[in-house]
Gaussian input, Z-matrix of N, CA and C with variables (Angstrom, degrees):
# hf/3-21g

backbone

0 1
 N
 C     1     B1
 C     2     B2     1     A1
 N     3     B3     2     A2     1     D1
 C     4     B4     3     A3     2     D2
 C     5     B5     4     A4     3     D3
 N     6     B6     5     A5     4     D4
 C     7     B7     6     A6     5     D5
 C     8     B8     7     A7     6     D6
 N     9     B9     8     A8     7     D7
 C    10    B10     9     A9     8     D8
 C    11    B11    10    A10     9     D9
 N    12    B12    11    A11    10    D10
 C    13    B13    12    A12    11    D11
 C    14    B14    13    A13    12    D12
 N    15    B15    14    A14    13    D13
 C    16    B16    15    A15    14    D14
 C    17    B17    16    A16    15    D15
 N    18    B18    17    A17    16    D16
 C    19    B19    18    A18    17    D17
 C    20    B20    19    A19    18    D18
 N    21    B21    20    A20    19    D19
 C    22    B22    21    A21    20    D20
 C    23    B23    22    A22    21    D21
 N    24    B24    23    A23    22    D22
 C    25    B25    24    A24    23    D23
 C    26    B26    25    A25    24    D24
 N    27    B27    26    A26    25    D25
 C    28    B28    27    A27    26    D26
 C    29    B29    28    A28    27    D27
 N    30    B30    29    A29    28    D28
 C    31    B31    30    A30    29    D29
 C    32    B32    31    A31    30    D30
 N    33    B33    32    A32    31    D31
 C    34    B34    33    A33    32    D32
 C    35    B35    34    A34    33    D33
 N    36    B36    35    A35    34    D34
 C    37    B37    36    A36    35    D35
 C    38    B38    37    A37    36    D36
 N    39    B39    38    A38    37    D37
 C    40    B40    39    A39    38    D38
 C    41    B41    40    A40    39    D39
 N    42    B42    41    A41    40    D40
 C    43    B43    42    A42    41    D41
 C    44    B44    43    A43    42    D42
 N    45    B45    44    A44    43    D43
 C    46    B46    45    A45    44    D44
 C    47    B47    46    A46    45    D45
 N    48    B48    47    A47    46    D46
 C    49    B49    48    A48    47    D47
 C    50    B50    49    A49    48    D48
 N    51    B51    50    A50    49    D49
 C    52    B52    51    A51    50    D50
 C    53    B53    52    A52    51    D51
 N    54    B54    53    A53    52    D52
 C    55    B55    54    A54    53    D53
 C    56    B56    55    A55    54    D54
 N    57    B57    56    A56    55    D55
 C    58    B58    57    A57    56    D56
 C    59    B59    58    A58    57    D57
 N    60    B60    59    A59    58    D58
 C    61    B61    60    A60    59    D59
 C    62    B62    61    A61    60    D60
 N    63    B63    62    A62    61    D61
 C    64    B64    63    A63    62    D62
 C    65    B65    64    A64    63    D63
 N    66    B66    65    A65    64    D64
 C    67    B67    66    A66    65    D65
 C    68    B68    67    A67    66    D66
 N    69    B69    68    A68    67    D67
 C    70    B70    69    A69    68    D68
 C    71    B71    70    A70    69    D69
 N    72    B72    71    A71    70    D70
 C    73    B73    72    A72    71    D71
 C    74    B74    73    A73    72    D72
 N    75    B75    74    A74    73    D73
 C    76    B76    75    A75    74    D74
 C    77    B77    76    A76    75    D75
 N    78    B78    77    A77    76    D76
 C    79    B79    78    A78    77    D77
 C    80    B80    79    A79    78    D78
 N    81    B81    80    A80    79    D79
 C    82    B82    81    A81    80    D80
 C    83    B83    82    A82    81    D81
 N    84    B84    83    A83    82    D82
 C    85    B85    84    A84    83    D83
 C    86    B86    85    A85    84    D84
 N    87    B87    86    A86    85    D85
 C    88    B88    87    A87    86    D86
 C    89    B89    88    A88    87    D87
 N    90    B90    89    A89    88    D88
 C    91    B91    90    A90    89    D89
 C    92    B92    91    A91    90    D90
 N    93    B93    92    A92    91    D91
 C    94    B94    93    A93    92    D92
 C    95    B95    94    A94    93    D93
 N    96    B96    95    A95    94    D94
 C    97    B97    96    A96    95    D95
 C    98    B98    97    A97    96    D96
 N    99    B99    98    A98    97    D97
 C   100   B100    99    A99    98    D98
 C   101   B101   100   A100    99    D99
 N   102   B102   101   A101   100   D100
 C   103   B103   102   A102   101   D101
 C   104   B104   103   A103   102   D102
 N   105   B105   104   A104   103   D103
 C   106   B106   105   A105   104   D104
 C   107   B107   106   A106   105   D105
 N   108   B108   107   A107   106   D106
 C   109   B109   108   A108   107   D107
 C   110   B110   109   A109   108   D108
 N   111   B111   110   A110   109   D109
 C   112   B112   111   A111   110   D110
 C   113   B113   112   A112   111   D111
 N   114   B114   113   A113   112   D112
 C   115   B115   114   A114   113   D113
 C   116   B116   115   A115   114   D114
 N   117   B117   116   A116   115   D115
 C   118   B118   117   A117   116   D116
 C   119   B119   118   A118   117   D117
 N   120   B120   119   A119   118   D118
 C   121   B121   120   A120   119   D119
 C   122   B122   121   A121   120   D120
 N   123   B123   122   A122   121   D121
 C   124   B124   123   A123   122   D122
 C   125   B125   124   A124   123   D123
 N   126   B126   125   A125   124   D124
 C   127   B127   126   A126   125   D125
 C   128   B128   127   A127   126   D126
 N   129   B129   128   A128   127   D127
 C   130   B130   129   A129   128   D128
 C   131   B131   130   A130   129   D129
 N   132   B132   131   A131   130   D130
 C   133   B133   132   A132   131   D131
 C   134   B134   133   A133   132   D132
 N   135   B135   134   A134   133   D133
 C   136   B136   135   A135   134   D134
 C   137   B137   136   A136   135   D135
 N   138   B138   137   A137   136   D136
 C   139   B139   138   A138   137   D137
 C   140   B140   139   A139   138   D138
 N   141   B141   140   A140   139   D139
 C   142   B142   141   A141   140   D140
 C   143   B143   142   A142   141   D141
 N   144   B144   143   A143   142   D142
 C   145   B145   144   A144   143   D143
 C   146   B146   145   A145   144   D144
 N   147   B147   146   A146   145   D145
 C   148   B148   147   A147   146   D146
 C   149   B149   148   A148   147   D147
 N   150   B150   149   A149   148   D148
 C   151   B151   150   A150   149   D149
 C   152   B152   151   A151   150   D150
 N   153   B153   152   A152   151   D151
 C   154   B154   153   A153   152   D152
 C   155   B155   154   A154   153   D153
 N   156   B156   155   A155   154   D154
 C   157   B157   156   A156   155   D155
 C   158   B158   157   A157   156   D156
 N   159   B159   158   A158   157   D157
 C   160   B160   159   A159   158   D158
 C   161   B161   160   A160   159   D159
 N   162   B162   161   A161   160   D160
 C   163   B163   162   A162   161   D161
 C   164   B164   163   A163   162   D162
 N   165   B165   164   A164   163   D163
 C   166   B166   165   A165   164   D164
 C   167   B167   166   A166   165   D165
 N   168   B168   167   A167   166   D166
 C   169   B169   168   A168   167   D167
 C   170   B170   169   A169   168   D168
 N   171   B171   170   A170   169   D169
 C   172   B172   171   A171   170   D170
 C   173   B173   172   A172   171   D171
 N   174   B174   173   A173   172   D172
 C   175   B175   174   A174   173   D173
 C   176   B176   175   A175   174   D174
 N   177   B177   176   A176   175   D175
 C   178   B178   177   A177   176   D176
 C   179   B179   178   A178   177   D177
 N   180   B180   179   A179   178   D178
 C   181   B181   180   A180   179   D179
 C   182   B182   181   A181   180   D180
 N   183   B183   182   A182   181   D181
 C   184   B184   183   A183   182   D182
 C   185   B185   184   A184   183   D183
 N   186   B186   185   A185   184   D184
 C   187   B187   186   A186   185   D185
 C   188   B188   187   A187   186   D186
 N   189   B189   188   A188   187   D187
 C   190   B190   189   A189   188   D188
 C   191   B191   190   A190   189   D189
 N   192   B192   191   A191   190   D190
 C   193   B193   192   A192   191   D191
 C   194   B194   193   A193   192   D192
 N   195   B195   194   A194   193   D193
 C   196   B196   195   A195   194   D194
 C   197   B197   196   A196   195   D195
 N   198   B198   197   A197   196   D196
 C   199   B199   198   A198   197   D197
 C   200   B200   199   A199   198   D198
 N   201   B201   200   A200   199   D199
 C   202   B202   201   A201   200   D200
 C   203   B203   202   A202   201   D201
 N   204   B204   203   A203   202   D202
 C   205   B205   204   A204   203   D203
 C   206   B206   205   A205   204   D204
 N   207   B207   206   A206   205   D205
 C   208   B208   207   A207   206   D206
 C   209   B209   208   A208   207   D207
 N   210   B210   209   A209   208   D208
 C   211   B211   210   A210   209   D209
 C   212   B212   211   A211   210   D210
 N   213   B213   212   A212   211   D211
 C   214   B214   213   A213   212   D212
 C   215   B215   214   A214   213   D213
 N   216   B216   215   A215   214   D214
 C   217   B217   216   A216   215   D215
 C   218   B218   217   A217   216   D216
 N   219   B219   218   A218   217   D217
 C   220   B220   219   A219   218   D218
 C   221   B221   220   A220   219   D219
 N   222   B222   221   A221   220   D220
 C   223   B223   222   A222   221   D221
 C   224   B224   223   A223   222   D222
 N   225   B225   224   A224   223   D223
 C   226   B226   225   A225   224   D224
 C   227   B227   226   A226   225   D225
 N   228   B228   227   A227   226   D226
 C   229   B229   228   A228   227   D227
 C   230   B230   229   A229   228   D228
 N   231   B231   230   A230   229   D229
 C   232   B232   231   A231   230   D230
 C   233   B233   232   A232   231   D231
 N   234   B234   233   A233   232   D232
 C   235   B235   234   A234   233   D233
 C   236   B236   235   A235   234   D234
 N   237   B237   236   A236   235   D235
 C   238   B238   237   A237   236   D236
 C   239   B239   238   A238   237   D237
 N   240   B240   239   A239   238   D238
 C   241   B241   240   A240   239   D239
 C   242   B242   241   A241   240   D240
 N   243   B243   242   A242   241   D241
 C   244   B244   243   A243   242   D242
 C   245   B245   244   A244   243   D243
 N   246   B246   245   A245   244   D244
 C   247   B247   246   A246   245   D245
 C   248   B248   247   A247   246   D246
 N   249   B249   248   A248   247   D247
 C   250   B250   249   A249   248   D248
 C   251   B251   250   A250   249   D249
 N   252   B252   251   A251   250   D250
 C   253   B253   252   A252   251   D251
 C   254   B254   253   A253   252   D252
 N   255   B255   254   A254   253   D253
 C   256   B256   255   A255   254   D254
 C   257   B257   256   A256   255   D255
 N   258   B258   257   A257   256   D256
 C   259   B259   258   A258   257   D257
 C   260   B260   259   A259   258   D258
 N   261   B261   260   A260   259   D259
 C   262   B262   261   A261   260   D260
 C   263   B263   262   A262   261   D261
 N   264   B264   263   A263   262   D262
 C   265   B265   264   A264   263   D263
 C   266   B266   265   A265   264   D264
 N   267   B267   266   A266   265   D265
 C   268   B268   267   A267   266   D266
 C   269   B269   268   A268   267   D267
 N   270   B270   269   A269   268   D268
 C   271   B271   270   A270   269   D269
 C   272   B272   271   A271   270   D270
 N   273   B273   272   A272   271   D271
 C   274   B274   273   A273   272   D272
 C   275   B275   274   A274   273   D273
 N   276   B276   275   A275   274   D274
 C   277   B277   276   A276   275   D275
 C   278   B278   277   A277   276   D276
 N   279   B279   278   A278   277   D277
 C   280   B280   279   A279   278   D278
 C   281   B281   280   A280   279   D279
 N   282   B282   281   A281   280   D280
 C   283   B283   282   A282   281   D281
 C   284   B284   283   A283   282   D282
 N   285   B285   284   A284   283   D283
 C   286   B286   285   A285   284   D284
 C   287   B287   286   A286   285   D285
 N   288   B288   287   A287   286   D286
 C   289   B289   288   A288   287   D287
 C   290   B290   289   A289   288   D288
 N   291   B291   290   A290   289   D289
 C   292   B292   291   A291   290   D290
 C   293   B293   292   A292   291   D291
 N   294   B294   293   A293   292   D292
 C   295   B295   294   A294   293   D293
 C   296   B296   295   A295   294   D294

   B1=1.4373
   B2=1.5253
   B3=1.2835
   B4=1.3933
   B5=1.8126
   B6=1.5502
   B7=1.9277
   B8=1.2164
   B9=1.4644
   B10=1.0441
   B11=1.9574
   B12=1.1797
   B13=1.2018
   B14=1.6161
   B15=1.3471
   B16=1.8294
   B17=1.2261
   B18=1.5942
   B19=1.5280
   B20=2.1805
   B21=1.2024
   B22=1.5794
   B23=1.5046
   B24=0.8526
   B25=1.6707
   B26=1.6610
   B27=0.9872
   B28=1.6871
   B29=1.4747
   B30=1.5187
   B31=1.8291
   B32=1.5691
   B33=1.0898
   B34=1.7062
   B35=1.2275
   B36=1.4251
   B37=1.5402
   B38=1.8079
   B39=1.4078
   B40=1.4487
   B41=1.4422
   B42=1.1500
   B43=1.8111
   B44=1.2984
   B45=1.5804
   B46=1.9756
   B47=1.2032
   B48=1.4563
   B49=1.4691
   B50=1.6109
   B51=1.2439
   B52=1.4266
   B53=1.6814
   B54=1.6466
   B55=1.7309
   B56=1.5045
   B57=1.5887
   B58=1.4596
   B59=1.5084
   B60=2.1443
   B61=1.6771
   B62=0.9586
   B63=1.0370
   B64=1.7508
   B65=1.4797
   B66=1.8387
   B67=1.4112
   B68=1.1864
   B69=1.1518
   B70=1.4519
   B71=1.2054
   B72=1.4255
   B73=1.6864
   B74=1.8479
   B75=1.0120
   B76=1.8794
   B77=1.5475
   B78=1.4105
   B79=1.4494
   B80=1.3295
   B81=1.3573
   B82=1.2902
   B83=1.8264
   B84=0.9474
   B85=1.7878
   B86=1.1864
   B87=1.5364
   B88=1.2418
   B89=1.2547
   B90=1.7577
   B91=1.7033
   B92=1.6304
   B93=2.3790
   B94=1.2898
   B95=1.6102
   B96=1.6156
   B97=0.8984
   B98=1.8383
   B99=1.2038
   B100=1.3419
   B101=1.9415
   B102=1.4597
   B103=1.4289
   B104=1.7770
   B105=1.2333
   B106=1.2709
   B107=1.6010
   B108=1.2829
   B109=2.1099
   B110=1.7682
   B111=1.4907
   B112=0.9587
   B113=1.8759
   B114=1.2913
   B115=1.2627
   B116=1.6696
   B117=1.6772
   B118=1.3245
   B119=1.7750
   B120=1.2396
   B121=1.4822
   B122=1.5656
   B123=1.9635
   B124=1.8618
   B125=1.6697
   B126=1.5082
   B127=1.4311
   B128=1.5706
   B129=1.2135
   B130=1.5428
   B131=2.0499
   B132=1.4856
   B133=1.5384
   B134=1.9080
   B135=1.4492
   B136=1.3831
   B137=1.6667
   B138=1.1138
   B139=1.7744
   B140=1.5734
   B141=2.0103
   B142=1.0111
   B143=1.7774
   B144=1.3617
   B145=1.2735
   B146=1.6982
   B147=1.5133
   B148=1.7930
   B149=1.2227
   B150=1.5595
   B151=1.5583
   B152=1.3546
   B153=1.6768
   B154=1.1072
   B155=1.2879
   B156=1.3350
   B157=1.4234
   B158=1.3449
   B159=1.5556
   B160=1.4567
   B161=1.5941
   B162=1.3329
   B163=0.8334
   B164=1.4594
   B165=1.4310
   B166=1.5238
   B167=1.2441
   B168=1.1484
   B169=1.6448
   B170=1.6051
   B171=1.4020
   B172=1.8291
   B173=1.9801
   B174=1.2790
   B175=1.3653
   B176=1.8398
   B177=1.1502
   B178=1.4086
   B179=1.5693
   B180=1.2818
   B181=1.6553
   B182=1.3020
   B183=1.3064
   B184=1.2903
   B185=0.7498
   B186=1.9349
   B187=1.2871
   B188=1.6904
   B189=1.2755
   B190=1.4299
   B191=1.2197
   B192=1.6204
   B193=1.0901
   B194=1.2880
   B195=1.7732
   B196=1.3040
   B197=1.4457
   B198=1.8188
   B199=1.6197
   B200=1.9286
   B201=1.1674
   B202=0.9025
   B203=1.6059
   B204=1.3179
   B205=1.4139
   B206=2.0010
   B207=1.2360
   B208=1.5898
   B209=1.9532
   B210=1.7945
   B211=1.0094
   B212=1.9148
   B213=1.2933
   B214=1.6774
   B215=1.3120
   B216=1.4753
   B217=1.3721
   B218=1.6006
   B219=1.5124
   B220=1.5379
   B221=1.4598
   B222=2.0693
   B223=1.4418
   B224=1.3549
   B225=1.1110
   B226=1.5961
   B227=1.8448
   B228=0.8179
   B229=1.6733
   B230=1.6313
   B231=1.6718
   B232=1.2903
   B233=1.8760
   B234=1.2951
   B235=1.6736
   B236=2.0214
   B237=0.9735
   B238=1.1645
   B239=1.5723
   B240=1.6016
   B241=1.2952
   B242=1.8499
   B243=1.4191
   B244=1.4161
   B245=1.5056
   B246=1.5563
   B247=1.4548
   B248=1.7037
   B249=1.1468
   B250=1.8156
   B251=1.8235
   B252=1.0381
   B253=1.2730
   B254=1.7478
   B255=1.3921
   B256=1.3741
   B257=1.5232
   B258=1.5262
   B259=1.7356
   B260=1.5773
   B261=1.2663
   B262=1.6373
   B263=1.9357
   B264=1.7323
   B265=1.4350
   B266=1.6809
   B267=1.3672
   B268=1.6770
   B269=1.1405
   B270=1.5786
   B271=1.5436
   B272=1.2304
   B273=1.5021
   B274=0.8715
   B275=1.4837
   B276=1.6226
   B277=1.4912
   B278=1.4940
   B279=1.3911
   B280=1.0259
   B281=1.4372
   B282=1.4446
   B283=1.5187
   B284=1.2415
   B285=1.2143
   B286=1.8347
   B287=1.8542
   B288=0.6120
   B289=1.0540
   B290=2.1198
   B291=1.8401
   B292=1.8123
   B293=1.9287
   B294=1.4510
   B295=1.8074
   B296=1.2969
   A1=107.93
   A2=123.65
   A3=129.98
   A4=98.52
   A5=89.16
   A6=104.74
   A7=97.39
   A8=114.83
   A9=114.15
   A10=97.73
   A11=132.52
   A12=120.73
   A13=108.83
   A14=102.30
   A15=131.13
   A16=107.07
   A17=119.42
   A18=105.49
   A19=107.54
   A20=88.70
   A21=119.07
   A22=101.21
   A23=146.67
   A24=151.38
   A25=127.05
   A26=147.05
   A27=130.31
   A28=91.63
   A29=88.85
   A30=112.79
   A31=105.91
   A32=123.23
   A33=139.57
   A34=102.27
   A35=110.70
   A36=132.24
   A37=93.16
   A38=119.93
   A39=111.31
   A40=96.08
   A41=105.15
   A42=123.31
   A43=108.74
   A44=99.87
   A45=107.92
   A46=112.78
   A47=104.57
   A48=120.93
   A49=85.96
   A50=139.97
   A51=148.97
   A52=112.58
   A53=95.31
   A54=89.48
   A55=141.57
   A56=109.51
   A57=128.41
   A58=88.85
   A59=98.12
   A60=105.27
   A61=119.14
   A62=135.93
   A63=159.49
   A64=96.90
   A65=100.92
   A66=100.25
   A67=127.31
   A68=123.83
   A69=133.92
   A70=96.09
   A71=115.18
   A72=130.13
   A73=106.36
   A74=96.97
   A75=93.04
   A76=112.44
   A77=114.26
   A78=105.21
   A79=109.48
   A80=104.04
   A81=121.70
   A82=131.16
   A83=108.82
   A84=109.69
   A85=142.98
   A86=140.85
   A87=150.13
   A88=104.54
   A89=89.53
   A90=97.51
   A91=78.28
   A92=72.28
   A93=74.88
   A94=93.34
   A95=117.95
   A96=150.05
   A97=145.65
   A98=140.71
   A99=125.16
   A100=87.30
   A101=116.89
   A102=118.65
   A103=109.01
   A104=126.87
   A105=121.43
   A106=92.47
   A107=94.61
   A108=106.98
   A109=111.45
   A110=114.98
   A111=126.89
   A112=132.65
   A113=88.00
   A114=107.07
   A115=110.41
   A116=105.78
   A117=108.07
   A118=113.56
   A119=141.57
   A120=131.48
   A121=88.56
   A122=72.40
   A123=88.71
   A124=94.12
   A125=105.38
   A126=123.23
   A127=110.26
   A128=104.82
   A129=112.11
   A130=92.92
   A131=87.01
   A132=83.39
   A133=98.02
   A134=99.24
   A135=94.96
   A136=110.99
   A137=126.44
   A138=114.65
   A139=79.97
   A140=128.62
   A141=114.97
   A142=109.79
   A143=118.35
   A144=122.90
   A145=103.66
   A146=100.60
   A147=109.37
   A148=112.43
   A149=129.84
   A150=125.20
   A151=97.49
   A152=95.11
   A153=119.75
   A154=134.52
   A155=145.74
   A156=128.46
   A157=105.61
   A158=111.46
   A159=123.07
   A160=136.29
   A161=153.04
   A162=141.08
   A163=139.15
   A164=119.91
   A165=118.97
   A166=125.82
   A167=88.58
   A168=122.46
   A169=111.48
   A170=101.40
   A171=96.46
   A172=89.09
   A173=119.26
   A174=126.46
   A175=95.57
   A176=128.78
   A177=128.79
   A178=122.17
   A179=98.33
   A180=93.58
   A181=117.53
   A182=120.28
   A183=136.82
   A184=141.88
   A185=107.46
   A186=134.63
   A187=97.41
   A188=133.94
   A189=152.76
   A190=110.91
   A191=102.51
   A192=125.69
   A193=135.09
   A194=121.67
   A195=114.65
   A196=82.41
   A197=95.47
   A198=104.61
   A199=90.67
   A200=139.30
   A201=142.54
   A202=109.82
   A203=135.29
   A204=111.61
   A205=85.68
   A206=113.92
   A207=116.69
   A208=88.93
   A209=91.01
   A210=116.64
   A211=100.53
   A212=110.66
   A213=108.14
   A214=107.56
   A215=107.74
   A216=117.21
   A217=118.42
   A218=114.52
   A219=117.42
   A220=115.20
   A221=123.56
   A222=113.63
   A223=124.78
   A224=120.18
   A225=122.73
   A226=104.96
   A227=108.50
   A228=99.38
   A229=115.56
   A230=96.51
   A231=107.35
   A232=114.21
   A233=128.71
   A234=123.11
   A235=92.47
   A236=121.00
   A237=136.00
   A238=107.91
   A239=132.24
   A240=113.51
   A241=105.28
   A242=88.17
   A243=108.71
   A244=126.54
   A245=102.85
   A246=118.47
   A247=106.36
   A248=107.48
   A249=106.79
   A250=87.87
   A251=142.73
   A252=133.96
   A253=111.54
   A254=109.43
   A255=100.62
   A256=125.67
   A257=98.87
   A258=83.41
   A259=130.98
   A260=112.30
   A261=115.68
   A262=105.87
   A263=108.98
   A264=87.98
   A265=128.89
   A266=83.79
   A267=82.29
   A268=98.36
   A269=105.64
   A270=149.76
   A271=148.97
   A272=153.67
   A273=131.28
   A274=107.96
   A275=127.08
   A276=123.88
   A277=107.10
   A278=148.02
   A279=152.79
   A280=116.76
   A281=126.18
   A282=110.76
   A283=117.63
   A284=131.36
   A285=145.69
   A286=95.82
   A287=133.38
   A288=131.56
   A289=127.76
   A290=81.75
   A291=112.65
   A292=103.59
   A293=97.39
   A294=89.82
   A295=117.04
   D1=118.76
   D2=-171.79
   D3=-92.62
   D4=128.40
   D5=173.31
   D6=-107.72
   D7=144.00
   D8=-163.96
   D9=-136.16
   D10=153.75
   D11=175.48
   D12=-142.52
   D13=104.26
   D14=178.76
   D15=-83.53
   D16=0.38
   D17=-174.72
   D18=-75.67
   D19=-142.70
   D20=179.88
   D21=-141.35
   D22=31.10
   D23=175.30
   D24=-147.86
   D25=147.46
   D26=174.62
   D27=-79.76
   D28=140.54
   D29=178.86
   D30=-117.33
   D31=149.38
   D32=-164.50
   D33=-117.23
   D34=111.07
   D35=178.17
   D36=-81.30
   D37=112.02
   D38=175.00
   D39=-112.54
   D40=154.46
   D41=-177.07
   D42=-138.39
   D43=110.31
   D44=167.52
   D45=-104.31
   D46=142.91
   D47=55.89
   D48=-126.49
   D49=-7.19
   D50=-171.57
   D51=-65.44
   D52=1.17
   D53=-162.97
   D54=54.29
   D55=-1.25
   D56=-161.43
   D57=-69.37
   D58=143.65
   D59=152.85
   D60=-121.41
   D61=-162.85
   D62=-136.93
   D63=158.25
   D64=127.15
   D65=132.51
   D66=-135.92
   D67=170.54
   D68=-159.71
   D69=-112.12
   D70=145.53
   D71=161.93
   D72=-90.39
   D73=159.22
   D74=170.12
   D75=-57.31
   D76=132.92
   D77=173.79
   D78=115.68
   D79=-51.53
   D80=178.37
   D81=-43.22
   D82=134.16
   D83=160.93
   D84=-153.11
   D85=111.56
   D86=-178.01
   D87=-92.35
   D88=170.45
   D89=-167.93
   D90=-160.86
   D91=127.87
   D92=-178.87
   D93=-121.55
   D94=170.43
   D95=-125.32
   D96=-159.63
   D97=127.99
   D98=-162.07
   D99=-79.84
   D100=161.87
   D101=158.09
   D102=-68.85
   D103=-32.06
   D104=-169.03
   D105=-108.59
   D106=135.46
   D107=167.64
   D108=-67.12
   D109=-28.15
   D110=168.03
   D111=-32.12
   D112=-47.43
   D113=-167.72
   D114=-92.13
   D115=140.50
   D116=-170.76
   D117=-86.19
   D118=108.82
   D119=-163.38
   D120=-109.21
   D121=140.70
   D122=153.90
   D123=-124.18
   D124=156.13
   D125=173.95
   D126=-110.58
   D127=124.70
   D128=167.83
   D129=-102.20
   D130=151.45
   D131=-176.50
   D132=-156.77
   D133=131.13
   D134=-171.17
   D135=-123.58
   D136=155.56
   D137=-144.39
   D138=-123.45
   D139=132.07
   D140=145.64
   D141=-118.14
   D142=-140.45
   D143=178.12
   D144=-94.43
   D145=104.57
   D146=-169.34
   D147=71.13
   D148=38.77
   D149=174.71
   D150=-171.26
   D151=142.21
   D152=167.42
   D153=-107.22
   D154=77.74
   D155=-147.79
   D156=-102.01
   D157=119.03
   D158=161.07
   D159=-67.86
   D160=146.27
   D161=117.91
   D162=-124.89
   D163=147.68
   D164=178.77
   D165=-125.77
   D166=151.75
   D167=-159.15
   D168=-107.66
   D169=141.31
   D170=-170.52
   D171=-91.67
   D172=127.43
   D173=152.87
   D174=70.96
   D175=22.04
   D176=-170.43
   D177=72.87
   D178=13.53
   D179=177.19
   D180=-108.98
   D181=128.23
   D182=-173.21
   D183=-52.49
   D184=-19.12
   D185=-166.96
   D186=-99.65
   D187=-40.39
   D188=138.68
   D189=-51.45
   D190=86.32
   D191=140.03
   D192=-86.16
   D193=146.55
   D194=-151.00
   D195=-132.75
   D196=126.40
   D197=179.00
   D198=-125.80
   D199=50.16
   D200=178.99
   D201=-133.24
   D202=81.57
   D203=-139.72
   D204=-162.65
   D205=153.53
   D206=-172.95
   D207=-140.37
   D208=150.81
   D209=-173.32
   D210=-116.81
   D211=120.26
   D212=172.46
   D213=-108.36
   D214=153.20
   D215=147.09
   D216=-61.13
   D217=-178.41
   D218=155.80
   D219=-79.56
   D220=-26.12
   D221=151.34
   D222=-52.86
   D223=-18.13
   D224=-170.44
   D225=101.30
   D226=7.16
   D227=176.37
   D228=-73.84
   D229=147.15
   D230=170.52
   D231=-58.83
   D232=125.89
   D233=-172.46
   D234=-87.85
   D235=170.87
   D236=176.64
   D237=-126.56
   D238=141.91
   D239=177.11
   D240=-76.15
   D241=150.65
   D242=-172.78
   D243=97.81
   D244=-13.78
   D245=164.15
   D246=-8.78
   D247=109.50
   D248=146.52
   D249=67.79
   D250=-7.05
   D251=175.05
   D252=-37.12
   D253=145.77
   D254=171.31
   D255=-97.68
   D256=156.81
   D257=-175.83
   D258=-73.69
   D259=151.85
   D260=-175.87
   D261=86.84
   D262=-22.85
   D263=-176.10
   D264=-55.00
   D265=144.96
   D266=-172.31
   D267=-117.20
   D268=160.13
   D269=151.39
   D270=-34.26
   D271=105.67
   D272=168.23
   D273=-121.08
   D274=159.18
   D275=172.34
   D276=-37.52
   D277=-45.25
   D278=149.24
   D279=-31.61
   D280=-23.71
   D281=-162.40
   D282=110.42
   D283=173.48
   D284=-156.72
   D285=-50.61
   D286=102.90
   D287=143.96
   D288=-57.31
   D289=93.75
   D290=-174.74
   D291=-71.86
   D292=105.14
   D293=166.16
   D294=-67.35

């Protein structure tokens, strides 16, 4: 599933249940992804102010959750969580906390 970010600001690709981020520069786009081609994904995806929160599902079931999952660049690179994160951002049990 390609994220894409059209804003003017860096946007935070979040991924549950792993808590993992990503951020994106303007322009930018990753695609994210199961590690195995095998496997059938559904994406739940929830939109806040500068965040995107993903989650996947093995075959659409809810109960199948998929914590096996890769983040690309548009070169094709493997992303690491925290990619491009900014400094000092903080946290909440919820996730990135967006000023």
């Amino acid at each position: 599933m390609p994220v894409g970010n059209e804003g003017r600001s860096d946007l935070c690709l979040f991924i549950e249940p792993l808590r993992e981020d990503y951020w994106l520069n303007p322009g930018e786009v990753f695609t994210v992804g199961p590690e195995s081609e095998d496997i059938d994904v559904w994406f739940e995806t929830f939109v806040s102010k500068d965040c995107i929160t993903v989650w996947l599902y093995e075959d659409g079931d809810a109960a199948k959750l998929l914590v096996g999952y890769t983040v690309i660049d548009a070169d094709g690179n493997l992303l690491e969580c925290g990619h491009q994160r900014p400094s000092g951002q903080k946290f909440s049990a919820a996730g990135p906390v967006m000023d």
